[in-house]
C-alpha positions as CSV (number, residue, x, y, z in Angstrom):
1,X,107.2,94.3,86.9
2,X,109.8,94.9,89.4
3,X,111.5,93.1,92.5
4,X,113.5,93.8,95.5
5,X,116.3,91.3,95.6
6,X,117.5,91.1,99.3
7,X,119.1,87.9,99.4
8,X,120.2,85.5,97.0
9,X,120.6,81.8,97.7
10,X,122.9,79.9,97.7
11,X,125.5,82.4,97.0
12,X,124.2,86.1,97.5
13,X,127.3,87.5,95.9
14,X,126.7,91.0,93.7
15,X,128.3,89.7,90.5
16,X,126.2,86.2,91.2
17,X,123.0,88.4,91.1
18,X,123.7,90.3,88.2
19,X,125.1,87.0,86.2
20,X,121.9,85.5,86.9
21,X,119.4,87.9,86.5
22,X,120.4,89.9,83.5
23,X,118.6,88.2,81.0
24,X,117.7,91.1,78.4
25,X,115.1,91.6,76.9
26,X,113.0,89.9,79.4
27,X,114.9,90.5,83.0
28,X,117.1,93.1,83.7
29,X,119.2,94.0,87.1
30,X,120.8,96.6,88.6
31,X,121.0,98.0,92.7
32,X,119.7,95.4,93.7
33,X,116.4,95.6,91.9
34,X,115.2,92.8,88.8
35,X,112.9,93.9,86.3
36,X,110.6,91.8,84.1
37,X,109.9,93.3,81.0
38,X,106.3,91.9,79.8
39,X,105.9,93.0,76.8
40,X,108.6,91.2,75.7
41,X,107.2,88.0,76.0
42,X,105.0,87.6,72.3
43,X,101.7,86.0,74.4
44,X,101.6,89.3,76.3
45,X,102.5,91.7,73.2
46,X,100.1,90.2,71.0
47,X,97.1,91.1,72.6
48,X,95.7,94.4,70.7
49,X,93.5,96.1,73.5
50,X,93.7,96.5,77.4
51,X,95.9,96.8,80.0
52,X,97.5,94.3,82.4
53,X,95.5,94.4,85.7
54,X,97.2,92.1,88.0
55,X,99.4,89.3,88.5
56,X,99.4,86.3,90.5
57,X,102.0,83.3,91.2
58,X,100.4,79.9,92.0
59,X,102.3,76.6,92.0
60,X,105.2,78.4,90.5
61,X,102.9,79.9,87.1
62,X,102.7,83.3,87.3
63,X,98.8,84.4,86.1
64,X,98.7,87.9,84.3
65,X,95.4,89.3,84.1
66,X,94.5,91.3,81.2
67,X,91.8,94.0,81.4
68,X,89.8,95.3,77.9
């Protein structure tokens, strides 16, 4: 899954991004751009059959639905 970063709070400084949001294997960054690798997370690389479908956040959870 990827995101746009356009603005980072409280400090939206290049190196602050990157610092924060290079987390490998599960987030990496570059120009400006964050990408969450699912299928690092065991939950999600467990399952045997399907694909994802969609992806919700609610309250702060995010909600990944898994078709078969």
């Amino acid at each position: 899954m990827f995101f746009t970063i356009t603005k980072l709070k409280p400090i939206n400084a290049e190196w602050v991004r990157h610092k924060v949001l290079n987390v490998p294997p599960y987030l990496s960054y570059d120009n400006q751009t964050a990408c969450l690798n699912l299928d690092s997370f065991d939950v999600v690389s467990k399952i045997p059959v399907g694909s994802i479908r969609s992806f919700n956040v609610v309250d702060n959870v995010m909600w990944v639905s898994i078709g078969i």
